[in-house]
MARVEXRO-974856 format. One record per residue (C-alpha): x negated, y, z negated. Coordinates in pm, whole numbers, padded with zeros to 5 digits, always signed. Each point is the difference from the previous one (the first is absolute). Layout:
BEGIN
XYZ
...
END
This chain:
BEGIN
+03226-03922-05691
+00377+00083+00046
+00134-00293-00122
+00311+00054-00231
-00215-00030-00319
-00226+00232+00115
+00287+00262+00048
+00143-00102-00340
-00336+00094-00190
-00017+00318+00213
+00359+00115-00020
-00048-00027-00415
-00361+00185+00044
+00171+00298+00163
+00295+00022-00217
-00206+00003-00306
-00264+00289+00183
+00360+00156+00096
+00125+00013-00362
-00362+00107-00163
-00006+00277+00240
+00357+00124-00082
-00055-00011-00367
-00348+00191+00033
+00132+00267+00196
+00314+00013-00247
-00139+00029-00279
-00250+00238+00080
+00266+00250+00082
+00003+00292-00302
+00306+00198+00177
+00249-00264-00082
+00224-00255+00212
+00186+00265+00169
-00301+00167+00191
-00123-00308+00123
-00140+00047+00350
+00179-00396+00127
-00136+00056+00383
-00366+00003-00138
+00051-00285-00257
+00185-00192+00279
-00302+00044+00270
-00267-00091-00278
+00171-00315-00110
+00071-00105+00378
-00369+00117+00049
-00146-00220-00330
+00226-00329+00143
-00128+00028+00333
-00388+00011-00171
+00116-00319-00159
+00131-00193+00286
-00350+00128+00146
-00203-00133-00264
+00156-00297-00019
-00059-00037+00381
-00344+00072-00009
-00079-00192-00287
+00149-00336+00072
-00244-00273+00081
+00072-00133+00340
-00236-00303+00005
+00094-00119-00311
+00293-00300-00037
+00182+00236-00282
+00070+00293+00185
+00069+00284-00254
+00035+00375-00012
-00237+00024-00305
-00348+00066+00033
-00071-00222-00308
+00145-00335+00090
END
């Protein structure tokens, strides 16, 4: 389960979750760049990435010879 391709997959998983959550909760601000509240968009994106890794955890098939973070492979 933790073998370096494992990590790989996951590490790309939770930088793409990372980057979907920053740009959601960027562009949904309607006060402008400057009144950004950075401590709450910080926590949330730590908070979505560590979901991720989660997921990916709890998802990956441990029987199987291909051991993946995806639920689908």
């Amino acid at each position: 389960m933790f073998a370096k391709q494992w990590w790989k997959e996951v590490t790309e998983r939770m930088i793409k979750t990372g980057a979907q959550a920053l740009i959601t909760l960027i562009g949904t601000d309607v006060t402008g760049i400057k009144h950004l509240d950075y401590t709450f968009i910080t926590q949330t994106t730590v908070l979505m990435m560590i979901l991720s890794l989660l997921t990916s955890i709890v998802t990956t098939k441990m029987g199987t010879d291909k051991q993946s973070p995806s639920a689908v492979s």
